[in-house]
C-alpha positions in Angstrom: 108.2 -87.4 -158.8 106.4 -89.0 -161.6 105.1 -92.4 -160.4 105.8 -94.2 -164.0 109.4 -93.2 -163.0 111.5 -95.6 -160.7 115.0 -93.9 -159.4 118.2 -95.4 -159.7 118.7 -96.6 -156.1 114.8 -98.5 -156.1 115.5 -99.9 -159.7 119.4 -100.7 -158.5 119.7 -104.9 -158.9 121.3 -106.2 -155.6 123.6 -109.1 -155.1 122.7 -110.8 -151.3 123.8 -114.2 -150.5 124.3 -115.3 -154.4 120.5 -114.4 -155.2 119.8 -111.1 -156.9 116.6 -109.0 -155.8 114.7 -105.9 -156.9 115.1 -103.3 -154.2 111.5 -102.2 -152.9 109.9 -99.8 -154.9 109.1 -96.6 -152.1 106.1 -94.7 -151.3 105.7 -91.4 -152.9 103.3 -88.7 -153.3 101.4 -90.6 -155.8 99.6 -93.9 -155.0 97.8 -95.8 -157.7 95.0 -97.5 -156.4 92.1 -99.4 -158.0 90.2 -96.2 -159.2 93.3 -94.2 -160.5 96.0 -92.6 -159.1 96.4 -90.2 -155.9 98.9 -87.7 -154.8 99.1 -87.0 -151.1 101.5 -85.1 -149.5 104.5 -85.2 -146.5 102.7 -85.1 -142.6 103.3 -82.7 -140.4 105.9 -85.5 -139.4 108.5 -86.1 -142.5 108.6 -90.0 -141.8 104.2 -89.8 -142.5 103.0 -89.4 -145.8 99.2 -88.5 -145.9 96.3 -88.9 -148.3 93.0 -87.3 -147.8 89.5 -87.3 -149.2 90.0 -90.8 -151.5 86.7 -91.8 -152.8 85.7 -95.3 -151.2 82.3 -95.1 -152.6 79.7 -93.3 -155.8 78.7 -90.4 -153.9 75.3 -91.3 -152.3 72.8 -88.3 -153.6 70.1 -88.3 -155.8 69.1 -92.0 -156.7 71.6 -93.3 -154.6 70.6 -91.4 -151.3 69.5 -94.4 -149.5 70.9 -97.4 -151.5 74.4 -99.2 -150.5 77.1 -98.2 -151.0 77.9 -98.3 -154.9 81.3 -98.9 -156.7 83.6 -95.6 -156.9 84.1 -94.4 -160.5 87.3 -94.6 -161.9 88.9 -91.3 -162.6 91.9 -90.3 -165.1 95.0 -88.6 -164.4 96.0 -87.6 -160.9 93.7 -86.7 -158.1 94.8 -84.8 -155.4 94.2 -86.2 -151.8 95.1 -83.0 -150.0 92.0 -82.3 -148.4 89.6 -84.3 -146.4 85.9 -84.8 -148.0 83.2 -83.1 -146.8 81.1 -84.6 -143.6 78.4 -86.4 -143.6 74.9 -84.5 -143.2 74.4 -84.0 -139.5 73.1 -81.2 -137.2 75.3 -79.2 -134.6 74.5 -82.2 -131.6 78.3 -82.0 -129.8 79.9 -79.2 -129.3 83.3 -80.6 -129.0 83.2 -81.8 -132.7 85.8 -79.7 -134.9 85.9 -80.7 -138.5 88.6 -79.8 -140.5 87.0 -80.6 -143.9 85.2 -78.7 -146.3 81.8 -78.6 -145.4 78.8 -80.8 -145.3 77.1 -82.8 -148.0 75.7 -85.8 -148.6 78.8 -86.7 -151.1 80.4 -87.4 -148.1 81.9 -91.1 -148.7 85.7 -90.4 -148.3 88.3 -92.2 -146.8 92.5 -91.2 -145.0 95.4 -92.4 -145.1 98.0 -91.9 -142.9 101.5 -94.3 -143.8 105.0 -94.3 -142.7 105.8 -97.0 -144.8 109.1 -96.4 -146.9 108.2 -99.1 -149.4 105.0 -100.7 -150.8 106.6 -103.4 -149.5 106.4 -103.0 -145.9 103.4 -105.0 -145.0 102.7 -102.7 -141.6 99.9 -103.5 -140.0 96.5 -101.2 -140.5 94.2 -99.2 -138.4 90.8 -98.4 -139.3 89.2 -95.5 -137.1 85.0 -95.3 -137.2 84.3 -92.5 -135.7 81.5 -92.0 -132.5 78.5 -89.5 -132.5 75.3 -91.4 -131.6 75.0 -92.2 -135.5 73.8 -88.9 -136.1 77.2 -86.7 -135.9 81.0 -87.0 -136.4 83.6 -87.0 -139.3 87.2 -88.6 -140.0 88.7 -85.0 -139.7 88.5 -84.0 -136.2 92.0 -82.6 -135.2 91.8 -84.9 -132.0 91.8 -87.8 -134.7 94.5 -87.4 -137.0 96.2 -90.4 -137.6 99.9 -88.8 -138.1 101.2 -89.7 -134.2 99.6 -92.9 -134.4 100.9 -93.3 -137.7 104.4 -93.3 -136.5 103.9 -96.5 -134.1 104.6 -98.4 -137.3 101.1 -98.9 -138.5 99.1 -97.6 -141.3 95.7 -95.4 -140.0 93.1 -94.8 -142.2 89.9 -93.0 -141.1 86.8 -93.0 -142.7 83.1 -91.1 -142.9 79.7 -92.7 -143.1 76.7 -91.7 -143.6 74.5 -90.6 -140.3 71.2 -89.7 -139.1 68.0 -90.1 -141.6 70.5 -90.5 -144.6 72.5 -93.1 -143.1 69.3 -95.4 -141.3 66.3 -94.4 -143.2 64.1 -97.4 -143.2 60.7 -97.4 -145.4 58.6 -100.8 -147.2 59.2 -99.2 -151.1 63.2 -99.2 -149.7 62.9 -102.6 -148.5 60.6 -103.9 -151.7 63.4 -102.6 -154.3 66.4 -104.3 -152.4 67.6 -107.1 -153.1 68.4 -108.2 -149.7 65.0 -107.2 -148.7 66.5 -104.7 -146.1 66.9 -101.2 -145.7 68.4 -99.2 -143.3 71.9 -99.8 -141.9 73.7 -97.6 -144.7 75.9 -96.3 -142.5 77.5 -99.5 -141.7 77.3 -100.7 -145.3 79.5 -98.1 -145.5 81.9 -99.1 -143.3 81.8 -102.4 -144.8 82.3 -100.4 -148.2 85.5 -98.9 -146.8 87.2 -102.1 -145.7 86.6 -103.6 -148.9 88.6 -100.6 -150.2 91.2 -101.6 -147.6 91.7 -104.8 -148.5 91.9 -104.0 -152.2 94.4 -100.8 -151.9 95.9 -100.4 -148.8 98.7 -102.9 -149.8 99.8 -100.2 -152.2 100.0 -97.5 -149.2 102.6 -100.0 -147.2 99.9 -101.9 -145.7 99.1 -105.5 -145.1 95.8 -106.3 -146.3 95.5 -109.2 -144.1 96.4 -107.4 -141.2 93.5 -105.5 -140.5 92.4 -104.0 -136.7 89.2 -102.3 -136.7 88.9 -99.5 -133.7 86.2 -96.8 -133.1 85.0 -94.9 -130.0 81.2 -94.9 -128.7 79.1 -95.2 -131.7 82.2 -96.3 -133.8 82.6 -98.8 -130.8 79.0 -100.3 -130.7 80.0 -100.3 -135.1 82.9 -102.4 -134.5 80.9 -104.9 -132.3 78.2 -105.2 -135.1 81.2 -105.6 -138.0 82.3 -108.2 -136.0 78.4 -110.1 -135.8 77.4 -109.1 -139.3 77.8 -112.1 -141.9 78.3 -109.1 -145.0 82.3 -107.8 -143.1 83.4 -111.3 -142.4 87.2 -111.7 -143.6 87.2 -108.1 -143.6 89.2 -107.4 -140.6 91.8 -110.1 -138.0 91.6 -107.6 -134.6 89.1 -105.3 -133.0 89.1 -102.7 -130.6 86.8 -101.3 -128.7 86.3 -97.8 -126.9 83.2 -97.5 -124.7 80.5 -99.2 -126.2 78.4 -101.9 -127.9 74.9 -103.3 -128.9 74.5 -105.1 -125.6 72.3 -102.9 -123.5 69.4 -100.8 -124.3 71.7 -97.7 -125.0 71.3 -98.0 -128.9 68.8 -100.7 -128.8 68.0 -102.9 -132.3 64.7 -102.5 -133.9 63.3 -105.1 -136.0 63.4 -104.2 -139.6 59.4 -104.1 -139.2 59.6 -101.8 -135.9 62.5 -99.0 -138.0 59.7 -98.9 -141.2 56.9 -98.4 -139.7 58.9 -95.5 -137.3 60.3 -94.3 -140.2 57.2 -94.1 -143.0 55.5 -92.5 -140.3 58.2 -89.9 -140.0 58.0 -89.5 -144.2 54.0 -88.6 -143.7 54.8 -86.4 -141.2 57.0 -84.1 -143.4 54.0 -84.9 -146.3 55.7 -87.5 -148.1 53.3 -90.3 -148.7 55.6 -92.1 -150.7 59.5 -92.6 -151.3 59.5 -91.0 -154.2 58.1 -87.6 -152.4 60.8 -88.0 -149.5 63.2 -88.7 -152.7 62.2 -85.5 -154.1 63.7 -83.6 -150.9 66.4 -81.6 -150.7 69.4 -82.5 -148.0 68.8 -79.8 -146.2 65.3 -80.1 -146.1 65.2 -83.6 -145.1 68.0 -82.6 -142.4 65.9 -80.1 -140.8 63.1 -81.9 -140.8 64.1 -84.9 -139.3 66.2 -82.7 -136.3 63.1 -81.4 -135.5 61.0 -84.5 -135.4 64.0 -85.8 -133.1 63.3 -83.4 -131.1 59.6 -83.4 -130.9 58.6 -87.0 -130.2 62.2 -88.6 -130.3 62.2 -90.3 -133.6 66.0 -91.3 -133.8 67.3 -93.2 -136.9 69.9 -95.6 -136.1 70.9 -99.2 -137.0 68.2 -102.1 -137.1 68.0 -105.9 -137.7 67.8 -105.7 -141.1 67.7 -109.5 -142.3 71.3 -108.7 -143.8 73.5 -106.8 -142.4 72.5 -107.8 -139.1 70.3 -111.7 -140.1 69.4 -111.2 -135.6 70.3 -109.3 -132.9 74.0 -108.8 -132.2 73.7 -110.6 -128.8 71.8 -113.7 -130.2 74.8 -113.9 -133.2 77.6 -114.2 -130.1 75.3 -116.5 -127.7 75.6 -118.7 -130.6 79.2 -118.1 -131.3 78.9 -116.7 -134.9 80.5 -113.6 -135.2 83.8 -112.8 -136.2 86.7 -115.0 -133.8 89.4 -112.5 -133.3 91.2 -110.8 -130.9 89.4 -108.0 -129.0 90.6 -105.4 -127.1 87.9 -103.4 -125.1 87.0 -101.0 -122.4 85.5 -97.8 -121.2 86.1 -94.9 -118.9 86.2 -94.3 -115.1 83.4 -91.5 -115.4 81.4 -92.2 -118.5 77.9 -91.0 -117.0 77.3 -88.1 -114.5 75.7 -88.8 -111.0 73.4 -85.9 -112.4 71.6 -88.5 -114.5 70.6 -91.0 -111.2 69.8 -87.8 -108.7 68.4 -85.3 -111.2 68.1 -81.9 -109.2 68.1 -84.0 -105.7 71.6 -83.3 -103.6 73.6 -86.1 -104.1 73.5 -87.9 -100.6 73.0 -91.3 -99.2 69.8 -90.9 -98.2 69.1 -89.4 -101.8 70.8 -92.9 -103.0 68.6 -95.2 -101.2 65.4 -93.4 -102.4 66.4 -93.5 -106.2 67.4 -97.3 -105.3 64.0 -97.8 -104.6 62.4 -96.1 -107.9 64.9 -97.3 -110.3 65.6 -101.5 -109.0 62.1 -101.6 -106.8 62.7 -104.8 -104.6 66.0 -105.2 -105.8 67.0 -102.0 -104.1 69.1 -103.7 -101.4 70.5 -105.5 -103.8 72.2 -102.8 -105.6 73.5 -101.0 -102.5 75.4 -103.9 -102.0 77.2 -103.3 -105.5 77.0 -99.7 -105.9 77.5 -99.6 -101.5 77.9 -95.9 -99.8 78.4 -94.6 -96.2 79.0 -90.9 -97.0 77.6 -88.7 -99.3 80.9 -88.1 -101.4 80.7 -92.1 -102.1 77.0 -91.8 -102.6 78.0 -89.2 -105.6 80.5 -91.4 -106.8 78.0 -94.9 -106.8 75.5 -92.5 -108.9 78.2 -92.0 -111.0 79.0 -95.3 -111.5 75.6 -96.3 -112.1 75.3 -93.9 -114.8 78.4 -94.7 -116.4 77.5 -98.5 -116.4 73.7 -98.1 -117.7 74.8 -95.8 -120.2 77.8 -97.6 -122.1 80.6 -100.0 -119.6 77.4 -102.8 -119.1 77.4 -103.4 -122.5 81.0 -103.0 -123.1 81.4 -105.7 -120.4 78.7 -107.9 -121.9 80.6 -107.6 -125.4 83.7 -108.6 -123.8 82.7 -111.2 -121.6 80.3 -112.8 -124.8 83.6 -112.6 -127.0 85.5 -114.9 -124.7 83.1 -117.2 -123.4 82.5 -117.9 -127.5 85.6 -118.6 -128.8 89.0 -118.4 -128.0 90.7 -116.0 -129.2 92.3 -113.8 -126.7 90.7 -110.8 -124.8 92.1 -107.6 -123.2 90.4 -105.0 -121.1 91.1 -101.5 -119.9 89.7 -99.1 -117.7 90.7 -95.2 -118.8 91.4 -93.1 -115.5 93.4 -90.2 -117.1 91.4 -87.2 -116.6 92.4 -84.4 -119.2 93.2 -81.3 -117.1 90.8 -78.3 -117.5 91.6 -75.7 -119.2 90.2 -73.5 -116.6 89.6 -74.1 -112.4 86.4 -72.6 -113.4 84.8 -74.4 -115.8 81.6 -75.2 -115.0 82.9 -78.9 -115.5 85.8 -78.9 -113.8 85.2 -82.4 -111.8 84.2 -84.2 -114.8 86.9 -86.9 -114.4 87.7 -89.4 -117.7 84.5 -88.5 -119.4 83.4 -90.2 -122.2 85.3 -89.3 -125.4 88.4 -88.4 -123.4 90.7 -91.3 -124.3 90.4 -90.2 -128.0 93.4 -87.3 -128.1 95.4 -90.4 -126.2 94.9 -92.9 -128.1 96.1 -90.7 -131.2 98.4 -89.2 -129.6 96.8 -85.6 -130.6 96.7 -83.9 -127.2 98.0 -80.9 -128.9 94.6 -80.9 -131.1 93.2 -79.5 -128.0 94.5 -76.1 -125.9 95.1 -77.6 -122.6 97.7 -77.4 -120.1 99.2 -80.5 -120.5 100.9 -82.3 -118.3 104.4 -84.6 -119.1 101.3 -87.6 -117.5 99.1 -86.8 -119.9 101.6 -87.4 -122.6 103.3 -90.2 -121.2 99.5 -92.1 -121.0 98.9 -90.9 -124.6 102.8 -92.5 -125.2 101.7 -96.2 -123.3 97.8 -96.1 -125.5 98.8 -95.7 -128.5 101.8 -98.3 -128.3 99.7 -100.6 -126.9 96.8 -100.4 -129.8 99.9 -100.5 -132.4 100.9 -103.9 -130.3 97.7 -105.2 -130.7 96.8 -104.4 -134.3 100.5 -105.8 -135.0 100.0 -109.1 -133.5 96.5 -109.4 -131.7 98.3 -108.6 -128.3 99.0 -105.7 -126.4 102.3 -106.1 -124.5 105.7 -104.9 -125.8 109.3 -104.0 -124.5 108.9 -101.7 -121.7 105.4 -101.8 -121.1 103.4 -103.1 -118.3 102.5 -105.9 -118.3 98.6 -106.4 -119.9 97.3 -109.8 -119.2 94.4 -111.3 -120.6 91.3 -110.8 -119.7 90.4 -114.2 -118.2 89.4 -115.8 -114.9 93.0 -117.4 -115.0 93.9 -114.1 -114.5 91.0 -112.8 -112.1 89.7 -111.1 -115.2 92.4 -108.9 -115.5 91.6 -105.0 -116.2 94.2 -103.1 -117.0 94.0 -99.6 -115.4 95.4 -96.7 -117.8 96.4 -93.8 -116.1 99.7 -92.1 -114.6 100.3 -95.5 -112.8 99.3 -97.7 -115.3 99.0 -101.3 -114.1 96.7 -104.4 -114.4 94.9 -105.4 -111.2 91.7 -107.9 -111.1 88.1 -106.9 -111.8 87.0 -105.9 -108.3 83.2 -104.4 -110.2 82.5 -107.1 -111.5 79.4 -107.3 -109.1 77.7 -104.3 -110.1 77.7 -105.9 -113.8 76.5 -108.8 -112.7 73.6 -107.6 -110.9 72.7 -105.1 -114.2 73.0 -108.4 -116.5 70.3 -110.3 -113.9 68.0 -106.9 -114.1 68.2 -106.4 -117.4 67.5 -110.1 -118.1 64.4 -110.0 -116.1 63.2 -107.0 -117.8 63.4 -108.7 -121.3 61.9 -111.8 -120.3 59.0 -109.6 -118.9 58.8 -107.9 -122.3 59.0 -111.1 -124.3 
């Protein structure tokens, strides 16, 4: 239907209560949005309507490979929005990545929608999904996150891709010289501040309410959502937050100085025999994505967001110790089995003794300390304290940190959850077939796209997925989780014995009783930086 063309019923005047009113116009396949128009088409669910690959940004290539984010052009006529836009460059890292798009490139900056809005009108509530992968690897069109399930919780998804790797946090002193911010680096996340701009200019066409905004991500997308919420540039942007295993608390992705990233990074451009920026310019994608694979293999040059003076003025930690990020609802948390014991014991048979020993290399005189926290009597626990351990260095410390920061800064309320729902395996023989709720796994939940991945389901795994992703609807509706029918979430808040609510086939909130083994991480890890400092 053409979009200039209104039908009778929309454009029908109606008499209510002695006022007459113009019907609200509905959504159809075409979408007019600030660049031009768009024409999606129905879900795989008739109540969605999706649009895919909508340019948010100018394609970054050529002169614009490592410069914000720069104004879409306008096109005329109707674009299609029928596929999803390529990925971003990135090597094979995870295996369990499945993109659905067409290919990579470094035009890459495309944007979803998923809306089950029957009128422009509708003002639902909006979801924004940034994607995990270590900043180096991911898209918007994994199967496991398509927004259409989600979608029909009332709320408008949109997913987005941003630039990775070397092309996404490619620092360098000519880069830094020419910018007007003096920064480079962090284009990855300008890009995510790119996108929600778009949101709040469009999505309001697409059945959304532009000043209802929840950002959400997983890992890396995660540790993203904490730094949107710190950086001065996505203030306003967004009104909720969630979290999924992860944020810039910890030395997991740990923030270089602007200084530190160049210096990295120019040395990485002379190694490929680029002396200058124009050289490294001059570089095809592919070359420049081989060649910076294999340097991160070779002496573990990584590209990945710094304290650039403008996105990020400090770290993220020193913003919220002074209380000036973004006051807003957060909900956060992380899996039961995030790390494997195999990263504490190595090759060593997990056993108690085993425990004690790596006690003493990893904490040194603070060994007894942490088998107080992390305590075992048998070798099955002893597995299961390494596990913990690993799961805590790796990503739940700083997801704890992030949380507990958020609410002793403002006051705004705080939920928490702890993801026990281990997917089934496909097969008893896998050769990881004990690996619990692993990191990632709360993904297909959340989404409700356990059907995005062949496993023998069970009707606990969809009634989980069911309780998620009404939950993250509640919150992104009204900055709380609870709802008719579901239990009870309270907030995370010594009121409440810091509250954690425990998602899995008997879902229920009981107090924090780990909160020990974060605390003595947080007094380790703050002797270790005042003994760099």
């Amino acid at each position: 239907m053409n979009r200039a063309k209104i039908t009778v019923s929309a454009a029908t005047l109606l008499i209510c209560m002695g006022q007459t009113i113009m019907a609200a116009k509905p959504i159809g396949e075409r979408v007019h949005t600030s660049n031009g128009d768009v024409e999606g088409k129905p879900g795989t669910d008739s109540g969605v309507r999706t649009f895919l690959g909508i340019p948010y940004a100018a394609p970054p290539v050529g002169p614009l490979r490592w410069k914000p984010p720069q104004a879409a052009q306008n096109w005329s006529g109707v674009r299609k929005a029928v596929e999803f836009g390529s990925h971003c460059m990135q090597a094979r890292i995870f295996d369990d990545m499945i993109f659905r798009d067409k290919g990579i490139s470094e035009d890459c900056l495309y944007l979803n929608v998923w809306t089950p809005a029957t009128s422009a009108n509708a003002r639902l509530p909006v979801m924004v999904w940034i994607y995990g992968g270590g900043f180096a690897a991911g898209a918007a069109s994994e199967p496991r996150q398509d927004g259409t399930n989600l979608a029909k919780k009332g709320v408008v998804v949109v997913s987005l891709n941003y630039r990775l790797g070397v092309f996404g946090f490619f620092s360098h002193p000519e880069l830094t010289k020419e910018s007007a911010h003096h920064a480079s680096g962090n284009y990855g996340l300008l890009d995510q501040v790119a996108a929600l701009q778009w949101v709040r200019k469009n999505i309001a066409a697409f059945g959304g309410d532009p000043g209802k905004v929840t950002i959400f991500g997983e890992s890396a997308g995660s540790f993203s959502v904490s730094a949107l919420m710190a950086s001065p540039v996505a203030q306003g942007l967004f009104e909720r937050a969630i979290g999924e295993s992860g944020a810039f608390f910890s030395d997991t992705l740990q923030l270089k100085p602007l200084s530190e990233s160049e210096r990295a990074d120019e040395k990485f451009a002379q190694s490929i025999g680029a002396s200058s920026l124009g050289a490294l310019s001059a570089k095809s994608g592919s070359d420049l994505l081989e060649a910076a694979s294999n340097a991160s293999k070779e002496d573990t040059v990584r590209f990945a967001p710094n304290i650039d003076g403008y996105f990020l003025p400090e770290d993220v930690a020193a913003i919220y110790a002074k209380g000036k990020q973004s006051h807003i609802p957060l909900l956060a948390g992380w899996n039961a089995d995030e790390g494997s014991y195999r990263a504490i014991f190595k090759k060593d048979p997990p056993t108690t003794e085993n425990l004690r020993s790596h006690a003493r290399a990893l904490f040194g005189d603070k060994a007894d300390d942490f088998l107080k926290v992390y305590s075992a009597s048998t070798d099955e626990q002893a597995k299961r304290a390494a596990q913990d351990l690993a799961g805590d260095q790796f990503i739940a410390f700083s997801t704890w940190k992030w949380i507990g920061m958020q609410r002793e800064t403002g006051s705004s309320p705080v939920f928490r959850y702890r993801f026990e729902q281990a997917p089934p395996n496909a097969s008893a023989a896998e050769p990881d077939a004990d690996r619990g709720a692993y990191h990632s796994a709360e993904i297909e939940y959340v989404f409700g796209a356990l059907d995005s991945k062949k496993l023998p389901w069970r009707d606990e795994d969809r009634k989980v997925s069911d309780l998620m992703s009404s939950y993250w609807a509640n919150f992104a509706r009204s900055g709380d989780p609870n709802g008719p029918g579901l239990p009870r979430w309270p907030a995370y808040d010594p009121k409440n014995d810091y509250a954690v609510m425990h998602l899995n086939a008997n879902p229920h909130a009981a107090p924090d009783n780990h909160r020990s083994r974060y605390e003595f991480l947080d007094k380790v890890y703050a002797q270790k930086r005042a003994g760099n400092e």
